[in-house]
C-alpha positions as CSV (number, residue, x, y, z in Angstrom):
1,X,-49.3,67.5,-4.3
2,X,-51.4,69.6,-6.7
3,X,-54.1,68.2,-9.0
4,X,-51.6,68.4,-12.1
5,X,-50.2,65.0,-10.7
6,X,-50.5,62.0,-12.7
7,X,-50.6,58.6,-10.9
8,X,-50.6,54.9,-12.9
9,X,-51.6,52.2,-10.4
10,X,-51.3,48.4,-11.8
11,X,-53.2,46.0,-10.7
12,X,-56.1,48.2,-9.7
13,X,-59.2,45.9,-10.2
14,X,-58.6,43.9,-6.8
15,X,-56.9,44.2,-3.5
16,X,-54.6,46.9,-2.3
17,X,-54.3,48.7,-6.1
18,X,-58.3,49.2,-6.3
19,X,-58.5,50.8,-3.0
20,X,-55.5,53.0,-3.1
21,X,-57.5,53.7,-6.9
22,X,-60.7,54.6,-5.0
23,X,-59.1,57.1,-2.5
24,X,-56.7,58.9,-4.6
25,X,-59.6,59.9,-6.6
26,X,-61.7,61.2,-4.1
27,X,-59.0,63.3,-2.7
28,X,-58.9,65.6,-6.2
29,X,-55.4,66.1,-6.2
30,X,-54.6,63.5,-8.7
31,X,-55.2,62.6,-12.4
32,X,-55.3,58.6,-11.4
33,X,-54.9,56.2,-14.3
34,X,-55.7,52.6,-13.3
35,X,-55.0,49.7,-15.1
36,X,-55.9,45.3,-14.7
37,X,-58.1,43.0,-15.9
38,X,-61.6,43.2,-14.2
39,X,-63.6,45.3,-16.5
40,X,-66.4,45.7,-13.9
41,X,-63.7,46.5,-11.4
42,X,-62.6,49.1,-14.0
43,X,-66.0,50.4,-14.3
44,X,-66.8,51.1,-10.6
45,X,-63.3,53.4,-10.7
46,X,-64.4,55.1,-13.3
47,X,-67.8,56.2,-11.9
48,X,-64.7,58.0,-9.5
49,X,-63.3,59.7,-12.5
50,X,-60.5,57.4,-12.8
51,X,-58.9,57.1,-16.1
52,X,-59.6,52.9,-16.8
53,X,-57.5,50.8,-19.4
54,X,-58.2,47.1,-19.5
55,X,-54.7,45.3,-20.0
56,X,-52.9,42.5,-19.7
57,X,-49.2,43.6,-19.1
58,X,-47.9,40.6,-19.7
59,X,-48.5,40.8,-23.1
60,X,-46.1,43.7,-24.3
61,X,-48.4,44.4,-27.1
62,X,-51.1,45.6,-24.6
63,X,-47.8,47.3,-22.2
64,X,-46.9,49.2,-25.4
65,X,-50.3,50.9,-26.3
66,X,-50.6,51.3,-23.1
67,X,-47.3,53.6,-22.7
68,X,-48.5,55.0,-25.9
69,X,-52.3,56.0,-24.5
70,X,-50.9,57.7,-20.9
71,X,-47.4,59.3,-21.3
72,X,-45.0,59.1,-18.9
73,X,-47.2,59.9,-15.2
74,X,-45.3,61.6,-12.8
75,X,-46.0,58.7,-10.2
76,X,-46.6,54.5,-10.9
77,X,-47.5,52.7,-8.2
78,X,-46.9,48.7,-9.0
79,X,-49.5,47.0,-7.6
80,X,-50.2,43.7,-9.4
81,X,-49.1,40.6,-7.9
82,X,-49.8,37.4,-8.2
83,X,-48.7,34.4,-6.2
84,X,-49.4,30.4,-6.0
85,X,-48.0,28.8,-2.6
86,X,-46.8,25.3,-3.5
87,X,-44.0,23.4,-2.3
88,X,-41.0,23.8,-5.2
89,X,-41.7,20.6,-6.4
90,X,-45.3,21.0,-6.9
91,X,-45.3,23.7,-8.2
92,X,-46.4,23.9,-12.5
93,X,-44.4,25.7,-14.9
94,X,-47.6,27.4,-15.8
95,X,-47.8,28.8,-12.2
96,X,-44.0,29.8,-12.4
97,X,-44.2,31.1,-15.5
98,X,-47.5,33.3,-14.0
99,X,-45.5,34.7,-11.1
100,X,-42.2,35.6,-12.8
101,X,-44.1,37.4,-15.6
102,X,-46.2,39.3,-13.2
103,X,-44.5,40.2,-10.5
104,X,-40.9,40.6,-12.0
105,X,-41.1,41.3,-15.6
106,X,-44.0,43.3,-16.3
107,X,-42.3,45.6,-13.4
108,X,-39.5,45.7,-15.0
109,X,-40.7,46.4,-18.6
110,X,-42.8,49.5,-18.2
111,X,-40.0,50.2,-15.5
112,X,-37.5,50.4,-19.1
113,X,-40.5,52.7,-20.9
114,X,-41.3,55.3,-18.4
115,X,-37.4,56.4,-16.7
116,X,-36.2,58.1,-19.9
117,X,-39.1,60.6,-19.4
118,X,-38.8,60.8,-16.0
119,X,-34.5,61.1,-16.3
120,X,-35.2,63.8,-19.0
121,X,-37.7,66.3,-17.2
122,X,-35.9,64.8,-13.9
123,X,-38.3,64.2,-11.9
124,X,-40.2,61.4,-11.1
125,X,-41.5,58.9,-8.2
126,X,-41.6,54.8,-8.9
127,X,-43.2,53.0,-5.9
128,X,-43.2,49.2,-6.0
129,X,-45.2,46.7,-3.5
130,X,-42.7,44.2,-2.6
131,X,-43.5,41.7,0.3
132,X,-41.5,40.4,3.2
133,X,-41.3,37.1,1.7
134,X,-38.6,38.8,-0.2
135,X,-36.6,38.8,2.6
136,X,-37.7,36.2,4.7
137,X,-38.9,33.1,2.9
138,X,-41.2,30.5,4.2
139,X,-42.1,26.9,3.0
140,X,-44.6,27.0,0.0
141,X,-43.3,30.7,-1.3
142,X,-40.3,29.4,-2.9
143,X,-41.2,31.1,-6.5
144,X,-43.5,33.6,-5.2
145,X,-40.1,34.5,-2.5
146,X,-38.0,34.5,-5.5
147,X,-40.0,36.8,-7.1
148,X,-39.6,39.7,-4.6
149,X,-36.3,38.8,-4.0
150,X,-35.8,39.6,-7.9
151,X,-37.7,42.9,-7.0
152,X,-35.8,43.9,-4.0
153,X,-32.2,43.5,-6.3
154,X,-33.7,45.3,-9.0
155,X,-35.1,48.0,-7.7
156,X,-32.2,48.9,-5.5
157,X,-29.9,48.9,-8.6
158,X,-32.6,50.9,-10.3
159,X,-32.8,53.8,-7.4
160,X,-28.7,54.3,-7.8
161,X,-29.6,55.0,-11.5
162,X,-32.1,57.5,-11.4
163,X,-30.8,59.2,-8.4
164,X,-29.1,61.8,-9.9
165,X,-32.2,62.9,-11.6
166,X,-34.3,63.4,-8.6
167,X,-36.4,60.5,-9.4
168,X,-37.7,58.6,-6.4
169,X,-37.5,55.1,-6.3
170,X,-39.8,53.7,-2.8
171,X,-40.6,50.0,-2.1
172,X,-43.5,48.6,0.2
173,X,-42.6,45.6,1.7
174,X,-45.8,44.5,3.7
175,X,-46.8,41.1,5.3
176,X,-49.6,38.9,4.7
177,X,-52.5,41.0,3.8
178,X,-56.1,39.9,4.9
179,X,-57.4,40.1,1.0
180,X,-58.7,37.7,-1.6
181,X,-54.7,37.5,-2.4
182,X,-54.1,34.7,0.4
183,X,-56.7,32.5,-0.8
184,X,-56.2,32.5,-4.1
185,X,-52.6,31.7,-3.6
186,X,-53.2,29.2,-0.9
187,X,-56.1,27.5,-2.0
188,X,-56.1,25.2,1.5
189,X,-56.7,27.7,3.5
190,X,-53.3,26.9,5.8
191,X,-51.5,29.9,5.5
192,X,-54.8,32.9,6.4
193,X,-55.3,30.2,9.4
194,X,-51.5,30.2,10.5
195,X,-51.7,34.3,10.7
196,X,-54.8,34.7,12.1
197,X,-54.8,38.6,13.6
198,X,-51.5,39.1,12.1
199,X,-53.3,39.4,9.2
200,X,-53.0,43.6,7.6
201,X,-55.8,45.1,6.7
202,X,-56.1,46.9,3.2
203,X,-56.6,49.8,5.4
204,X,-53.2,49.9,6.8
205,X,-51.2,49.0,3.7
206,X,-53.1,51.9,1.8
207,X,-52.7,54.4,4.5
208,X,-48.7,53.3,4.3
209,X,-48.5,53.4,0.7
210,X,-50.7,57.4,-0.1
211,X,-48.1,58.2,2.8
212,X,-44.6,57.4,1.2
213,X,-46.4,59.0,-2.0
214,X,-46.4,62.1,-0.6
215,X,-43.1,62.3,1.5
216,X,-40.9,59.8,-0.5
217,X,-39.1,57.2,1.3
218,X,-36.6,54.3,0.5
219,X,-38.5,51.7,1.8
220,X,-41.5,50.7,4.4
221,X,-42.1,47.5,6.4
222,X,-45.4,46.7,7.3
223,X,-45.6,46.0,10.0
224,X,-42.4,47.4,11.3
225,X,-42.0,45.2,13.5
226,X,-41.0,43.1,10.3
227,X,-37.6,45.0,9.5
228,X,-36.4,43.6,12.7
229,X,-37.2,40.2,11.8
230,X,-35.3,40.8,8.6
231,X,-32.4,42.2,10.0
232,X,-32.4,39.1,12.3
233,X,-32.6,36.9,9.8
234,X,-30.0,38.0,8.1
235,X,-27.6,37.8,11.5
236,X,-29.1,34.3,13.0
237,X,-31.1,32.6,9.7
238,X,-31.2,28.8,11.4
239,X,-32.9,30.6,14.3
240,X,-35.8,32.6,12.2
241,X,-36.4,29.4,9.9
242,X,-36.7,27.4,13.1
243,X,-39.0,29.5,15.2
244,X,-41.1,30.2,12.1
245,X,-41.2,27.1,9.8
246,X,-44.3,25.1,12.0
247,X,-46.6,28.3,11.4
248,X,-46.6,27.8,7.6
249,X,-45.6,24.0,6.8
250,X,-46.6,20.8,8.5
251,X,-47.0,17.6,6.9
């Protein structure tokens, strides 16, 4: 890609969106506009030369300005996320409400202000971080599930759409990754201790993502082993829920 590319990253003060912030912008072939919360976070990137804005998307006040402030980048990377493992039952309204908004509606928002630019220049590359708990649930991830689930039938709807246009749609799906992610969500420590090694490093999931960004693809499992796993559990679910429930829940 040449420097003229133009890359928005959400949910780049933490985890996998700061990283993939940090190495984009040492490569000098991209503008890189990073977006989040963490103003420190945001200061560090731009010591990088990375454009900062300090948002909360949820608010679509702050999603409009902004739209309004970067244009239409030739590439977004969705990177926020945000998930609380709870049984269904236990789980608030405040921490539903939390999930849904971040990881399905702010995606589809600024999904709804940047395609007409992209459909009318056609051209144009939308890469979303899904998670294999959108295809194969486990107990305590009912929301958080549901919330990739939501992204998986979205953006596949969304890729028929802008096809035509020769914009790219490209979805990560990886697995547990071993960053402050897992214990915020699971706040007892159960799930990180139930992966163990199987854990991802930012590293790889990084590496995976700068790699469909520069030869697009419809979607990566991480690791692949995982897109086997779905494709079983879509043939056999009983068995996959059987073998794999005592890993995540016991009471």
């Amino acid at each position: 890609m040449s420097a003229s590319k133009t890359v928005l990253i959400t949910g780049a003060t933490s985890g996998i969106g700061f990283e993939l912030a940090k190495r984009l912008a040492v490569s000098n072939e991209y503008r890189v506009i990073a977006t989040g919360r963490n103003t420190k976070a945001l200061e560090e990137l731009r010591v990088l030369g990375v454009e900062g804005y300090c948002a909360d998307l949820r608010d679509t006040k702050q999603l409009d300005w902004l739209v309004s402030c970067i244009g239409t980048p030739d590439l977004i990377v969705f990177s926020a996320g945000v998930g609380k493992f709870h049984l269904a039952h236990e789980t608030t309204d405040e921490d539903t409400s939390a999930m849904l908004e971040t990881n399905v509606l702010v995606p589809m928002q600024l999904t709804a202000r940047v395609v007409p630019a992209m459909i009318e220049r056609k051209h144009g590359h939308l890469v979303y971080i899904g998670s294999q708990a959108g295809k194969v649930a486990t107990p305590k991830t009912s929301v958080y599930a549901a919330t990739k689930h939501a992204l998986i039938g979205y953006t596949n709807a969304v890729r028929m759409e802008v096809a035509p246009y020769d914009v790219d749609v490209s979805v990560i799906h990886p697995g547990p990754i071993d960053t402050p992610f897992i214990e915020l969500a699971d706040v007892t420590g159960g799930y990180k201790q139930a992966m163990g090694s199987q854990l991802l490093s930012v590293d790889t999931v990084v590496r995976a993502v700068m790699e469909t960004i520069e030869r697009p693809k419809r979607e990566v499992n991480l690791p692949k082993i995982t897109g086997l796993t779905s494709r079983l559990y879509a043939l056999a679910p009983s068995v996959v829920e059987t073998i794999g429930k005592p890993f995540f829940y016991k009471k």
